[in-house]
DRENMI-574035 format. One record per residue (C-alpha): residue number from 1; residue in one letter; y, z, x. Coordinates in steps of 0.25 Angstrom, whole numbers. Layout:
! residues N
REC num residu     y     z     x
REC NUM      a     Y     Z     X
...
This chain:
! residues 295
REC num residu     y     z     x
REC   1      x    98  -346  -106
REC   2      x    84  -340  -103
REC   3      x    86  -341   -89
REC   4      x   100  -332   -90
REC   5      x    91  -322  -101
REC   6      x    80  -322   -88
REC   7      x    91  -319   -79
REC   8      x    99  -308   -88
REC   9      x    86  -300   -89
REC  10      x    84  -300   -75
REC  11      x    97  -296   -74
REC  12      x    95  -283   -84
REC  13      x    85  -280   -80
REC  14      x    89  -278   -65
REC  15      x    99  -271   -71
REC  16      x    90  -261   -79
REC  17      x    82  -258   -65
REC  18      x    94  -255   -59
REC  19      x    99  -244   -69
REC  20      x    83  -239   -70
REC  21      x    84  -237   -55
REC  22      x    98  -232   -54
REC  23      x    92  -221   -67
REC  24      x    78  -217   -57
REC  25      x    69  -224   -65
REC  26      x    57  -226   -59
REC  27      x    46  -237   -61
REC  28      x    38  -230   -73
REC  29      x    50  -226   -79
REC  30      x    51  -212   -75
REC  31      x    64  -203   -69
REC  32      x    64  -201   -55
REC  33      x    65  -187   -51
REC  34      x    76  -181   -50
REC  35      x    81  -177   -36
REC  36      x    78  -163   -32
REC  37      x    86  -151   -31
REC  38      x    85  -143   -20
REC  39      x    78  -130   -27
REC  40      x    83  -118   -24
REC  41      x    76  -106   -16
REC  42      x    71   -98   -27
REC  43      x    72   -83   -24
REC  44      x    60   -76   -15
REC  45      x    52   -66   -26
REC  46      x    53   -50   -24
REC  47      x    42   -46   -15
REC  48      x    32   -37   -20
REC  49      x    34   -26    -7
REC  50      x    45   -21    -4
REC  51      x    46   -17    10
REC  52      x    56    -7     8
REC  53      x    55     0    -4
REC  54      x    66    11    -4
REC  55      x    56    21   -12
REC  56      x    43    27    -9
REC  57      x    31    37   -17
REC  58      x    17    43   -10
REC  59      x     6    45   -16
REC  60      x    -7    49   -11
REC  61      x   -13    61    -4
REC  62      x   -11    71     7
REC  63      x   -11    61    19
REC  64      x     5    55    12
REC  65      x     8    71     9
REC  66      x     4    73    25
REC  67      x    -4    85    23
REC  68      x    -7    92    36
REC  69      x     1    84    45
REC  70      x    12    95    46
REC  71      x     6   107    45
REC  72      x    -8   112    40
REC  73      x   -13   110    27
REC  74      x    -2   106    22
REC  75      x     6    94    16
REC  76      x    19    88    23
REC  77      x    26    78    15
REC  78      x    37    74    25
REC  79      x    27    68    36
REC  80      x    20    60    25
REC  81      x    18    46    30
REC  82      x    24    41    15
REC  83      x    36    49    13
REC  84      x    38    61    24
REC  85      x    51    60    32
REC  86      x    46    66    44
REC  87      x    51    58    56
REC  88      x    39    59    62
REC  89      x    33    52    52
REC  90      x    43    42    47
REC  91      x    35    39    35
REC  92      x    35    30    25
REC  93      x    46    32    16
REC  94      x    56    36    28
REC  95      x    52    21    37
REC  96      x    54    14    23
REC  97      x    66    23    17
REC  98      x    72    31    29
REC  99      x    71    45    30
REC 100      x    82    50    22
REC 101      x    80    40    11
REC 102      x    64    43    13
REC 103      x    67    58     8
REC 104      x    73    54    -6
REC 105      x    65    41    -9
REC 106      x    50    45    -5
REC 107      x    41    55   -12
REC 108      x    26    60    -9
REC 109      x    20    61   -19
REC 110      x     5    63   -13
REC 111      x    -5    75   -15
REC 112      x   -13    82    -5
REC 113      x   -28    78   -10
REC 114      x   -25    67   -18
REC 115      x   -33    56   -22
REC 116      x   -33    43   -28
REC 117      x   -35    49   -43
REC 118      x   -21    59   -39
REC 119      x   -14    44   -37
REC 120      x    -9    40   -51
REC 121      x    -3    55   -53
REC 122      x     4    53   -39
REC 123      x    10    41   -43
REC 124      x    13    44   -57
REC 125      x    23    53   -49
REC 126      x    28    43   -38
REC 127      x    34    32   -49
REC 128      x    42    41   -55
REC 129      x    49    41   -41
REC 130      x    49    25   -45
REC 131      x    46    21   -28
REC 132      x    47     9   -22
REC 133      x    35    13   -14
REC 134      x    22    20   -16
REC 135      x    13    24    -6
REC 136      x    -2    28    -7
REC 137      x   -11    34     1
REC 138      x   -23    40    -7
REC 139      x   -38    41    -5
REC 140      x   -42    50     7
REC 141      x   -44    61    -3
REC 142      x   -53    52   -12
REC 143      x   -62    52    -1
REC 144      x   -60    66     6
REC 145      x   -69    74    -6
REC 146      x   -79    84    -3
REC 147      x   -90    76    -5
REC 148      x   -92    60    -3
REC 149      x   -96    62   -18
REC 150      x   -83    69   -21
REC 151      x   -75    54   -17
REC 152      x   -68    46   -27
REC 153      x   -77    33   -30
REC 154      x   -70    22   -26
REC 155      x   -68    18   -43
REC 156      x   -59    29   -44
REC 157      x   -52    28   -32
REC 158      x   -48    14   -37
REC 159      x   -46    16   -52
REC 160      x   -35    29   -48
REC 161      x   -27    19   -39
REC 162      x   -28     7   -49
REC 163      x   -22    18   -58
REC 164      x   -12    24   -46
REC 165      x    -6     8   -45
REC 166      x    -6     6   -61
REC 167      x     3    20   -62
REC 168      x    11    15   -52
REC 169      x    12    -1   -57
REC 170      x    15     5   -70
REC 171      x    27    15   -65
REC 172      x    33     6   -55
REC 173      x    28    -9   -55
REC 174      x    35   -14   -43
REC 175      x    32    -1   -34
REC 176      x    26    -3   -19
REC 177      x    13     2   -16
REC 178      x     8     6    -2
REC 179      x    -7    10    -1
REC 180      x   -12    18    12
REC 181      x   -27    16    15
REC 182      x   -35    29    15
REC 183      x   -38    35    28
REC 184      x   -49    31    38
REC 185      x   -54    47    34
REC 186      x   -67    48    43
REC 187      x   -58    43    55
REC 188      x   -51    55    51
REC 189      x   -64    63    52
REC 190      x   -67    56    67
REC 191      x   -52    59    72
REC 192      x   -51    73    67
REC 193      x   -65    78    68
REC 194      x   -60    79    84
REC 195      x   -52    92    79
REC 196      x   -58   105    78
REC 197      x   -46   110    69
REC 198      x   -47    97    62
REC 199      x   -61   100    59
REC 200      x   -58   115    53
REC 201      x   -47   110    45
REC 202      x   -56   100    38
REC 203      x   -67   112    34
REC 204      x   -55   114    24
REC 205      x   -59   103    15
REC 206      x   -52    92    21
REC 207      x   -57    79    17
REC 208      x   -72    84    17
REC 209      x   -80    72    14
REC 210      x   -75    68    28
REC 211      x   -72    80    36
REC 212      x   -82    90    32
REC 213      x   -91    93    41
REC 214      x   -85    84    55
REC 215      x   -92    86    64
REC 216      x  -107    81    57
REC 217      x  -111    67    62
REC 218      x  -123    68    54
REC 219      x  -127    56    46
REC 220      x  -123    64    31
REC 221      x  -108    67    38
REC 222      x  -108    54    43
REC 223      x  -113    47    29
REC 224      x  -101    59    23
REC 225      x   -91    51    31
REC 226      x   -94    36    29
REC 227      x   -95    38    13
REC 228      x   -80    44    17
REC 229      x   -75    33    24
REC 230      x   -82    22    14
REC 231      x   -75    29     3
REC 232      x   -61    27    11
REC 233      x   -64    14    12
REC 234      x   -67    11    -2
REC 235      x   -53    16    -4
REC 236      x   -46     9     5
REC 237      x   -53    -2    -1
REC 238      x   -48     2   -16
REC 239      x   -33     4   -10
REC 240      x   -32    -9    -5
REC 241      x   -39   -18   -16
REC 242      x   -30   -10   -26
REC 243      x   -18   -11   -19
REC 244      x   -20   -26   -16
REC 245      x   -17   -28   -31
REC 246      x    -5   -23   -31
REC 247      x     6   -33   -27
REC 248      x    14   -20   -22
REC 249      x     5   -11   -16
REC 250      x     1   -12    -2
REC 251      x   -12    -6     6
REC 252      x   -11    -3    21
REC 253      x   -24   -11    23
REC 254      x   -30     1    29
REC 255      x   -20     6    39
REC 256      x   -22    20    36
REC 257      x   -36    17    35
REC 258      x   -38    10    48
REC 259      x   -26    19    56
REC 260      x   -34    27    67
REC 261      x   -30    41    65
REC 262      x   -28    50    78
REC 263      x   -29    63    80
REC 264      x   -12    62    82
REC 265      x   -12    56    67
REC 266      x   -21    69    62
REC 267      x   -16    81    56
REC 268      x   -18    92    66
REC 269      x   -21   101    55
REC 270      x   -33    94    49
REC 271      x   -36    80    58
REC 272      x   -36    74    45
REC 273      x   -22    72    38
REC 274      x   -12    62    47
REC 275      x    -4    70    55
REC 276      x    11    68    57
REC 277      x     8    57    66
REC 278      x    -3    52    56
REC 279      x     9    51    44
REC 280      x    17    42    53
REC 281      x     7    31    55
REC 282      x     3    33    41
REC 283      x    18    29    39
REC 284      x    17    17    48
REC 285      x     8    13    42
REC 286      x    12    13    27
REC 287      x    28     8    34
REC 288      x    19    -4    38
REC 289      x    12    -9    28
REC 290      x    23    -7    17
REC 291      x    34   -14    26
REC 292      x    25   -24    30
REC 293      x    30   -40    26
REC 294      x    13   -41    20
REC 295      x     4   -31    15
């Protein structure tokens, strides 16, 4: 009798190890997992940039209203390097819209002699367009006073275009942002100073703290001019870092800054301004960065 109670104990419990190992038990009494399902590709995130947007608002100063590149003095909208629809210009909103579509869906709305303070009223009136895409290009006047004293600090530079963004943001949260780098302005001085005509136009007032007095070499012109061309760069500075904390705004990393303005990119009225031909690179330039797959 106790041999067939050993024996049948055996045999239940062979029996209980095989339903526990049919189940997936393991050895410390846990489930074993579960065979995986193949998971399913989950769906790529909206970018942030848009490198089409089908829309498209400047802001900024008299270089995006193309003041003396058609005739003297004078602004001329339609070879502006944002929104013109000159062929010989193909700015902007014509490579990114076309050039009928460029017409209806583009405005300028940038001021001869603006500065950085006359942002935030440009773009109050830009989001009412609600654009896909807002260009800037600002600054040059902040630095072209009368006087070096006369320049925006750099504070205040910064404070307006943290309130320029914050008007925008608050308007149109999932607007594009492209920023131009201010001008290289005392290669400016070097290229044009080589034109008499350009040299008289400038006795008009044109961007003093630079241009007055050309042809001085002494070291007081010469200190006038690097306070200049620090100031620029203190700018350029302040477009980038603020821009940077934008996750749709992007900077040209100083393209305009760096690009090396000829005499064929100058205004023949004032060897100042970009010509025709100066508006078309600036365009390039701007088509580049915001097509580009990375800031």
């Amino acid at each position: 009798m106790r041999k067939r109670s050993h024996r049948s104990r055996a045999l239940v419990a062979v029996a209980v190890a095989a339903v526990l190992g049919a189940a997936g038990c393991d050895a410390v009494g846990g489930a074993s997992p579960a065979p995986s399902r193949s998971a399913e590709p989950s769906p790529k995130p909206t970018p942030l940039w848009d490198r089409s947007p089908r829309s498209l608002a400047a802001v900024g100063d008299s270089i995006t209203r193309a003041f003396d590149a058609c005739d003297v003095l004078s602004d001329c909208p339609q070879a502006s390097w944002a929104t013109g629809v000159s062929p010989e210009v193909d700015s902007l909103a014509v490579r990114l819209l076309g050039r009928a579509r460029a017409a209806e869906r583009s405005w300028n709305y940038a001021v001869t002699g603006a500065r950085m303070a006359d942002l935030p009223g440009q773009l109050a009136q830009a989001v009412r367009r609600k654009p896909q895409l807002v260009t800037v290009m600002v600054g040059a006047n902040d630095a072209c006073r009368a006087t070096t004293s006369a320049m925006t600090p750099v504070s205040e530079f910064r404070a307006d275009f943290e309130d320029s963004l914050r008007t925008l943001r608050k308007a149109l949260p999932e607007a594009q942002v492209y920023v131009a780098s201010v001008p290289n302005l005392k290669r400016l001085w070097s290229e044009g100073r080589t034109s008499p005509t350009g040299k008289e136009v400038w006795k008009l007032g044109i961007c003093p703290s630079m241009l007055g007095d050309a042809d001085a070499l002494d070291a007081a012109a010469t200190e006038r001019r690097d306070t200049v061309h620090q100031r620029v760069e203190d700018y350029n500075k302040v477009l980038r870092d603020v821009c940077a904390e934008d996750g749709r705004c992007r900077h040209d990393g100083g393209a305009v800054y760096d690009y090396r303005f000829g005499i064929a990119q100058l205004s023949r009225w004032d060897y100042f301004h970009p010509s025709v031909n100066g508006q078309a690179r600036l365009a390039e330039i701007a088509y580049r960065t915001v097509t580009a797959e990375r800031p």
